[in-house]
C-alpha angles and dihedrals in degrees: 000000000000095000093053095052097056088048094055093045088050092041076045091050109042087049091055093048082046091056092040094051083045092054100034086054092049090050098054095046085065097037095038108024084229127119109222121215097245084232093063093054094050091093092053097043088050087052092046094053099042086049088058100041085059078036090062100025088068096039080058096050097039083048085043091054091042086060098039094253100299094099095130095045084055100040089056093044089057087076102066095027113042089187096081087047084064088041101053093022089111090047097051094038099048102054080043099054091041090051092047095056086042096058098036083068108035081050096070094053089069087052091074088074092084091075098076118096104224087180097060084040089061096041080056092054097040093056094039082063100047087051082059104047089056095045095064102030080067091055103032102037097002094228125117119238113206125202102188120260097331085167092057086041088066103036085064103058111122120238095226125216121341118284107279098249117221088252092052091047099054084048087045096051099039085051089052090055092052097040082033091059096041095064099045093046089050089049090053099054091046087052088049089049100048089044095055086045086055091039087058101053 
């Protein structure tokens, strides 16, 4: 049982990080005029989503400790009876809101990620390798062992799109929650609508 529920977090967890590539490309197509590689926005997308998941954990427990810890029982029970949803309306909106605002902000910070050239990180490291390589093939076999013009090599990787500034980014992060929220609620209702089709074979 252990092992399905950790599949299912994790199948949980790479489709948010898909839909949240998918929000955050589109987002800075619009704030930076760039088109991202959807690989080079898989960092920040892993980061967005774990900051919303703490995010969340603690709304829930701030809204949990509001109801004396029967927040689940109650939440359920606002389904069949709409009178406790005008009674704890101010003690579900508010951690919300203030989430919300939290996360908007925070958001745009791992978003920052996007500035570093990985290409230029794993050239680095390419080059660093084949130093080394060489290094040891003189004093081992003393023969040199030659990679082409790794210098030149580096010298022509491209720097990529301009550095995300702190103003873009907050554009940029409060686009992705709304794109963000579109495709989840459109998802849902798909969901909804093929469940009701199955329910009435």
């Amino acid at each position: 049982m252990w092992l399905i529920t950790i599949l299912v977090v994790i199948l949980v967890a790479l489709l948010l990080i898909v839909i949240v590539d998918t929000s955050m490309k589109l987002a800075l197509m619009i704030t930076t005029l760039y088109n991202y590689e959807s690989k080079k926005l898989f960092i920040p997308a892993t980061l967005t989503v774990a900051l919303w998941v703490l995010l969340l954990l603690g709304c829930f427990n701030t809204i949990n400790k509001a109801m004396d810890n029967n927040s689940l029982d109650i939440l359920f029970s606002m389904i069949f009876d709409h009178a406790l949803l005008e009674q704890y309306k101010y003690v579900i909106i508010k951690p919300l809101i203030s989430t919300f605002i939290i996360g908007t902000f925070l958001q745009s910070f791992t978003y920052y990620t996007v500035n570093i050239n990985y290409q230029r990180v794993t050239g680095s490291v390419r080059f660093s390798l084949k130093k080394f390589i060489s290094f040891l093939s003189k004093k081992i076999f003393k023969k040199d062992i030659t990679f082409g013009n790794s210098k030149k090599a580096l010298t022509e990787i491209h720097l990529g799109p301009k550095k995300l500034t702190f103003i873009r980014a907050i554009i940029t992060s409060m686009i992705t929650i709304v794109v963000t929220l579109f495709i989840c609620i459109l998802l849902f209702m798909i969901g909804q609508s093929l469940s009701k089709d199955v329910l009435k074979m």
